[in-house]
C-alpha positions in Angstrom: 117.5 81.1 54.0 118.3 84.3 55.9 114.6 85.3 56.0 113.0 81.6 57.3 116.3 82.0 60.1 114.9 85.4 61.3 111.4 84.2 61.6 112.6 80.7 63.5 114.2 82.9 66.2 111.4 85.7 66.1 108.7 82.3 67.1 111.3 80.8 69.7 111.7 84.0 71.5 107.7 84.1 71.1 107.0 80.9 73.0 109.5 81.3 75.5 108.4 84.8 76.5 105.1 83.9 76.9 104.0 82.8 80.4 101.4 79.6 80.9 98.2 80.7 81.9 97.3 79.2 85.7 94.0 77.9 86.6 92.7 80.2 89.0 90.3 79.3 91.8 89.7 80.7 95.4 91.3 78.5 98.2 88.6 79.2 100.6 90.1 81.5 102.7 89.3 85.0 103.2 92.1 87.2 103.1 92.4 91.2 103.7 94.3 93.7 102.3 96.1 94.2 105.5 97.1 90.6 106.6 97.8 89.0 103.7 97.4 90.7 100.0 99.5 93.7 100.7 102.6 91.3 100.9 101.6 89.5 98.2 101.3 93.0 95.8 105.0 94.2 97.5 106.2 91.5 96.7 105.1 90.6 93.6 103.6 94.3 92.1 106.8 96.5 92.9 108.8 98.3 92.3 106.4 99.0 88.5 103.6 99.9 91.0 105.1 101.3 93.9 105.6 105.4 94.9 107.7 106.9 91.9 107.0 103.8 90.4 106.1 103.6 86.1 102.1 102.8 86.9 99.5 103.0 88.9 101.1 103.2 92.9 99.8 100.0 94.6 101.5 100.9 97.6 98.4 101.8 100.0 94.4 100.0 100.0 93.0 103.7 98.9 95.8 103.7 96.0 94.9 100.3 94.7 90.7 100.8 95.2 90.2 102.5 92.0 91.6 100.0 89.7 90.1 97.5 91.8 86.8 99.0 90.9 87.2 99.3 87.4 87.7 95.5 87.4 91.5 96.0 85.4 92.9 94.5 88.2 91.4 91.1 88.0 91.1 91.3 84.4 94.9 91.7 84.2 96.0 89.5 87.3 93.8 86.8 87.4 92.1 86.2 84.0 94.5 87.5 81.3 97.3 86.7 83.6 99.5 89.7 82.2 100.8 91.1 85.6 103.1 90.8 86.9 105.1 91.3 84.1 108.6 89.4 83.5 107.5 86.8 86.1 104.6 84.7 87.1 103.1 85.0 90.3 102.8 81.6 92.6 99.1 79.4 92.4 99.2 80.0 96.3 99.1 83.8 95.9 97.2 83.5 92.7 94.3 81.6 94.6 94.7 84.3 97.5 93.9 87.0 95.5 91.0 85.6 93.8 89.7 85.2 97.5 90.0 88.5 98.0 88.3 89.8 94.8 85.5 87.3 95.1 85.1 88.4 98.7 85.0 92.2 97.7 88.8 92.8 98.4 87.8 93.7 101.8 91.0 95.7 104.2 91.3 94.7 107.1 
């Protein structure tokens, strides 16, 4: 009885920690770094990913270009949906950035 309890909570705390993936499709526009995505990565990206943060500083366009590059941060934003972590980031912003990426993340 004990044991079936334990694993009941362990799969309720499973599906309520996982976040819903969002369909992801570019708005239209065509966003910079400057004007629009650096807000959206403040406010959604820090403090894990700012100066002194835990990861990888987001805080500047030349901080951010490398993992950008690599393609880890679409991977993790847009397709696996992993960041930000402990909340989930709006469709608006989410359709933003894939604007951005799509139109080779461009800064200003």
């Amino acid at each position: 009885m004990r044991k079936e309890l334990i694993i009941t909570l362990l799969f309720v705390l499973f599906l309520f920690s996982c976040k819903k993936k969002q369909d992801v499709t570019c708005d239209g526009s065509n966003p910079k770094y400057n004007s629009e995505v650096k807000t959206i990565i403040n406010n959604n990206c820090m403090p894990c990913h700012g100066p002194g943060g835990s990861d990888d500083d987001y805080s500047t366009y030349q901080n951010i270009l490398p993992v950008l590059n690599n393609g880890d941060f679409e991977k993790e934003v847009l397709k696996r949906q992993t960041m930000p972590t402990n909340k989930t980031m709006s469709k608006s912003d989410l359709s933003k950035i894939k604007c951005w990426v799509e139109n080779g993340y461009l800064e200003n």
